[in-house]
C-alpha positions in Angstrom: 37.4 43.1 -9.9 38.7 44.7 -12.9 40.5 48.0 -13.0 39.8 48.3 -17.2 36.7 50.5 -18.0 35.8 51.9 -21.6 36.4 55.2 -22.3 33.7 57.5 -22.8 33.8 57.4 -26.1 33.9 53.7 -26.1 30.9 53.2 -24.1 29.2 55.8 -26.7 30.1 53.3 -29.9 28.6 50.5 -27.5 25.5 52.6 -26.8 25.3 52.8 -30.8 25.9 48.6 -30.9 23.2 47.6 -29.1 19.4 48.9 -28.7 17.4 51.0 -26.3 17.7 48.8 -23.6 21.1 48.3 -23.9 21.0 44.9 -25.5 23.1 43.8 -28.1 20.5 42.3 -31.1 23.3 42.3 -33.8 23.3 41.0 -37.4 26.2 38.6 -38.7 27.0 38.3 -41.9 31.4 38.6 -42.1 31.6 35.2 -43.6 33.5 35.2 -46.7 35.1 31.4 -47.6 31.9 29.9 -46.4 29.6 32.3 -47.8 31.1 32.1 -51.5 30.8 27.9 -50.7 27.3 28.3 -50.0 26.4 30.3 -53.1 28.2 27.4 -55.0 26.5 24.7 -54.0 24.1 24.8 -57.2 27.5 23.9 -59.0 26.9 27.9 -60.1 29.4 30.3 -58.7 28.2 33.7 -58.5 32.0 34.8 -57.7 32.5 38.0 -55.6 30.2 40.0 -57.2 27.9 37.7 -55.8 29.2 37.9 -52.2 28.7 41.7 -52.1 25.7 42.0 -53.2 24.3 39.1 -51.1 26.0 40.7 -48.2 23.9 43.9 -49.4 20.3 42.8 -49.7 21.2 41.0 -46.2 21.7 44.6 -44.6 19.3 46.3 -46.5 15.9 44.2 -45.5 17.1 43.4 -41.9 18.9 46.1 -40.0 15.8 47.9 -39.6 15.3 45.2 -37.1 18.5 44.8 -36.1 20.4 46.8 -33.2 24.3 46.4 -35.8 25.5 44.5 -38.1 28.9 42.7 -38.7 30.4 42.9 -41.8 34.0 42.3 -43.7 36.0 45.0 -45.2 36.5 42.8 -48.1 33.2 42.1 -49.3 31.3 43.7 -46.7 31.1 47.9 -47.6 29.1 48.3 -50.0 26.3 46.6 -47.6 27.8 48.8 -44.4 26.4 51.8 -46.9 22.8 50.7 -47.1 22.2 49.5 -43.7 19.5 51.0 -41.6 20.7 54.5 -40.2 20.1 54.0 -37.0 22.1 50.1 -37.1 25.4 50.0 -35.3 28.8 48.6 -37.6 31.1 46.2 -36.4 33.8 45.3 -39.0 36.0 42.2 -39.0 39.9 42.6 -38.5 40.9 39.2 -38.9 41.3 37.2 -42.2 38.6 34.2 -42.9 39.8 31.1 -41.9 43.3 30.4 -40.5 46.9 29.1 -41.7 46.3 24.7 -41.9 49.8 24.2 -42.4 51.1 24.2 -39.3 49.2 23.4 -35.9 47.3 26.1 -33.8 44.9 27.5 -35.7 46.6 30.6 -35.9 44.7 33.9 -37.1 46.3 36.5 -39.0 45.1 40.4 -39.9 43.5 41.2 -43.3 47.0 43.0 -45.1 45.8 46.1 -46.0 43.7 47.0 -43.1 44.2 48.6 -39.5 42.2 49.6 -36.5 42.4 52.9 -37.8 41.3 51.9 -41.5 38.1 50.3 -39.4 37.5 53.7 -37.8 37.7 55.8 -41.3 35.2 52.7 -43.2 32.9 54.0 -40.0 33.1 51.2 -37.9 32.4 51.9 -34.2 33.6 48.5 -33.1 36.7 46.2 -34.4 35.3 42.3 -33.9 38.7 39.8 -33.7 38.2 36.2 -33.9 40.4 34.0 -32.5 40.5 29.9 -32.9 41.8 28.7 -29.0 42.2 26.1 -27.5 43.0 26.6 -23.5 44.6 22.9 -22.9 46.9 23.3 -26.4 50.7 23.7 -26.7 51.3 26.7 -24.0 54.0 28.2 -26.6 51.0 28.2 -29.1 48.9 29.5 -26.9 51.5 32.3 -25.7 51.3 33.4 -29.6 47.7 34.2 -29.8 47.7 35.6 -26.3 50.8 38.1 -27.9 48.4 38.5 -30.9 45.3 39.6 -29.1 47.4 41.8 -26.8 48.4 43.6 -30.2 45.2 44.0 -31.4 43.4 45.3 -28.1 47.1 47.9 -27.7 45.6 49.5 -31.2 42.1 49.2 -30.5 42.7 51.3 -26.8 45.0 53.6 -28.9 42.5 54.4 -31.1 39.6 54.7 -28.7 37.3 51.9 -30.1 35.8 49.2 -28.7 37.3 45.3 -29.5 34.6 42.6 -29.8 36.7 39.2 -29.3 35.0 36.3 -30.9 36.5 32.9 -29.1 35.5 29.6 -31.2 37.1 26.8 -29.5 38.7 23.4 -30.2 40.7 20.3 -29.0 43.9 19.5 -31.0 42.9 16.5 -30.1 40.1 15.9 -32.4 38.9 16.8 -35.8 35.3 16.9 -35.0 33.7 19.3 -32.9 30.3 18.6 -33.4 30.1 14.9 -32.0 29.7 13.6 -28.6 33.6 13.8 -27.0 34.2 17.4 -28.1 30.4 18.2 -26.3 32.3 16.6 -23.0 35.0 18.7 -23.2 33.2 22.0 -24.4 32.0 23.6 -21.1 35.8 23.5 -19.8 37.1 24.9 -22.9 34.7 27.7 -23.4 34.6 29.0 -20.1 38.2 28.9 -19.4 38.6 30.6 -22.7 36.8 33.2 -21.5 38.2 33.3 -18.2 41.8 33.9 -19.8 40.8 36.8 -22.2 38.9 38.7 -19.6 42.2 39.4 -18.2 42.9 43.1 -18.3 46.0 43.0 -20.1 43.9 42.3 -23.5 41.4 45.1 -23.1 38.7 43.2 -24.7 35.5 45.3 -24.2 33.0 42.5 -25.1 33.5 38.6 -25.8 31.3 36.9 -28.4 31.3 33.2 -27.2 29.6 29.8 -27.7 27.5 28.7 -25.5 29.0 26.5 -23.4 27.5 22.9 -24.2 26.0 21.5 -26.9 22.2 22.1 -27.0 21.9 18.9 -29.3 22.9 16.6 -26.4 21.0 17.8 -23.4 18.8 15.7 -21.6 15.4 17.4 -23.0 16.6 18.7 -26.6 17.5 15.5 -28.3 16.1 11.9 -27.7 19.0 10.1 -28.9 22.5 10.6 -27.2 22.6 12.5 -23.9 26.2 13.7 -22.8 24.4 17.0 -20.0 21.7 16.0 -17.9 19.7 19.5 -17.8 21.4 20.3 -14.0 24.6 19.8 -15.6 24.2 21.9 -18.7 22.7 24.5 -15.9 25.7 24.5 -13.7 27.8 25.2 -17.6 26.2 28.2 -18.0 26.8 29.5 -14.1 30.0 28.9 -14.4 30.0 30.7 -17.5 28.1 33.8 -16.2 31.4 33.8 -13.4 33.9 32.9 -15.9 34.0 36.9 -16.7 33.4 40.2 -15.6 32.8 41.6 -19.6 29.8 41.8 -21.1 29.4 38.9 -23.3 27.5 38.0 -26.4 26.5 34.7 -27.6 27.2 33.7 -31.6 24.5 31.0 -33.2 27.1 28.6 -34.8 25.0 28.2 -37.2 22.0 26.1 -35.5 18.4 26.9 -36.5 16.4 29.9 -35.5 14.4 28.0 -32.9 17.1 26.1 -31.6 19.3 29.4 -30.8 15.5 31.2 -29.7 15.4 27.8 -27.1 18.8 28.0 -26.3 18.7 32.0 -24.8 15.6 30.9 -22.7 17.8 27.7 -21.6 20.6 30.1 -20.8 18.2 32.5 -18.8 16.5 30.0 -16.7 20.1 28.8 -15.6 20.7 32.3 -14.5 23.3 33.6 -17.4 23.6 37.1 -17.4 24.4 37.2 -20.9 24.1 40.7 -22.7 22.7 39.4 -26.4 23.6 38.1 -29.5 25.6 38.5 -32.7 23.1 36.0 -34.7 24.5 35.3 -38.2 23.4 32.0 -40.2 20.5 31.6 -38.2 18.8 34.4 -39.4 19.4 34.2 -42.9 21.1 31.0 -44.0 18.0 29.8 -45.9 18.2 33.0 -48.2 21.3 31.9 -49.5 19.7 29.2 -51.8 17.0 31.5 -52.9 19.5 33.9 -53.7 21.7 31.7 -55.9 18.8 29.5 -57.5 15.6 32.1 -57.9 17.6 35.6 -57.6 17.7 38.8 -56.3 13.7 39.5 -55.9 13.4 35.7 -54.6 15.9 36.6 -52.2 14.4 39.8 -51.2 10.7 38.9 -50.8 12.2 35.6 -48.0 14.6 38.3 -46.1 11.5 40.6 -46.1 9.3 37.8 -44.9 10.7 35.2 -43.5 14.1 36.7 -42.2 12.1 39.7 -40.7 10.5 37.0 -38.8 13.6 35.3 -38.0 14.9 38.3 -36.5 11.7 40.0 -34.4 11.2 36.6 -32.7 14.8 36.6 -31.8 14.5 40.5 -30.3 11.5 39.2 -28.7 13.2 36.6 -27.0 16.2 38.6 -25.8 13.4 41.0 -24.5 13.0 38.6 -21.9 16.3 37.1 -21.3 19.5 38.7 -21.9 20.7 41.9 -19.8 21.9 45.6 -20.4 25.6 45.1 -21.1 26.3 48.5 -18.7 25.3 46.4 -16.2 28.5 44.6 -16.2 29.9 47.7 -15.0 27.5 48.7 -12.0 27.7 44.9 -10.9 32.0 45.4 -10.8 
């Protein structure tokens, strides 16, 4: 049992994050490397000016549906301004990407930014993410644990709530898509998450993975199996026990149906998860539209299509994920 509890003016900002039924249905778009990639890919860079407004007609046309949105101080403001009134804001703490030139994956904070910069941009959440892998170096690991422990100090400081978004690896291998990582990935998620639920960090909510990879369970792919469906099961039970915090799942970029497949996967194993922070998945195929056909292109899919995207997603969560103030009552 866990002696940390949000504040009242914590669980207020959470109230804000998440919708009615206190389910968090939130809107991801903080990607800034990868999203100026993406609008490249014509061989036509549409530079930052690009990003932002991207970023904008993203928030405009889909926080009505949305319970918050996730954005980036650096390119993400101008779209906090326009999102739907009643849409919760996250904003990203962390610089995109991390340092390649020595091991670890180590994160480091945008430079002119602090917690209480995040408050006055009217953010009622700070999100962190954090690269981690639990079997690495333990003095690498004893640096991000430091880090984190920094971050959460400022967050409880400044009375707002610290979303932690774990995305795990092996320094082992370069590919965490294929087959070995897949082995390895229920152990590493769920001890990730076992080791920041620690009180020590005051996370208030985790944004994880899910903990296997839907493309090789027995049932969603026909080629290479590496989870019989009992085993990918038992992943996500062990996940659901891995932490007393409410929890969030991330899409990692899969398709809209394959996440949509993946909550009702999670459900029927008995995770009591407590919604999403759904980025690419919603509005990845935009981007193209966007940077080939323009801004009305782009407007008239997120209105459509992305709309879609998102209300089958709320519709799903409807039925499968679980008031995050239930955490609380179950501890």
């Amino acid at each position: 049992m866990s002696s940390f509890r949000p504040s009242s003016t914590k669980v207020e900002a959470l109230k804000r994050l998440a919708d009615q039924e206190g389910v968090f249905g939130a809107l991801a778009i903080d990607q800034r490397g990868a999203l100026q990639r993406m609008l490249s890919q014509g061989g036509q860079s549409l530079g930052s000016e690009g990003v932002m407004h991207f970023k904008e007609l993203v928030s405009q046309e889909l926080t009505p549906y949305a319970s918050s949105i996730l954005l980036d101080p650096e390119y993400g403001l101008p779209a906090s301004r326009v999102r739907a009134e009643e849409a919760g804001l996250l904003l990203a703490y962390e610089k995109t990407g991390y340092d390649a030139s020595e091991p670890g994956r180590f994160p480091d904070l945008i430079d002119d930014l602090s917690v209480l910069r995040i408050k006055e941009a009217g953010g009622d959440a700070v999100k962190l993410l954090l690269y981690y892998d639990v079997d690495e170096d333990a003095a690498i690991n004893e640096r991000k644990h430091a880090f984190v422990e920094r971050v959460g100090s400022e967050c409880l400081a400044e009375d707002i709530p610290l979303f932690l978004e774990l995305l795990t690896y092996d320094a082992q291998l370069d590919d965490v898509t294929g087959p070995e990582f897949a082995k390895l990935k229920p152990h590493k998620v769920n001890e990730a998450m076992r080791e920041f639920s620690k009180d020590r960090y005051k996370v208030d909510v985790l944004k994880v993975e899910v903990p296997v990879n839907m493309n090789f369970v027995e049932g969603f792919n026909q080629d290479e199996v590496v989870y019989s469906k009992e085993e990918a099961q038992a992943a996500f039970q062990d996940q659901a026990q891995a932490s007393h915090l409410p929890f969030i799942f991330l899409s990692a970029g899969v398709s809209a149906k394959l996440f949509q497949d993946t909550l009702v996967f999670a459900k029927e194993a008995g995770s009591n998860f407590n919604g999403v922070l759904c980025g690419r998945a919603t509005w990845k195929d935009a981007v193209g539209i966007y940077a080939q056909d323009g801004e009305e292109a782009c407007r008239e899919w997120l209105r459509s299509q992305g709309r879609q995207n998102i209300e089958e997603l709320n519709a799903v969560l409807k039925d499968t994920a679980q008031a995050w103030t239930e955490k609380f009552s179950e501890n």
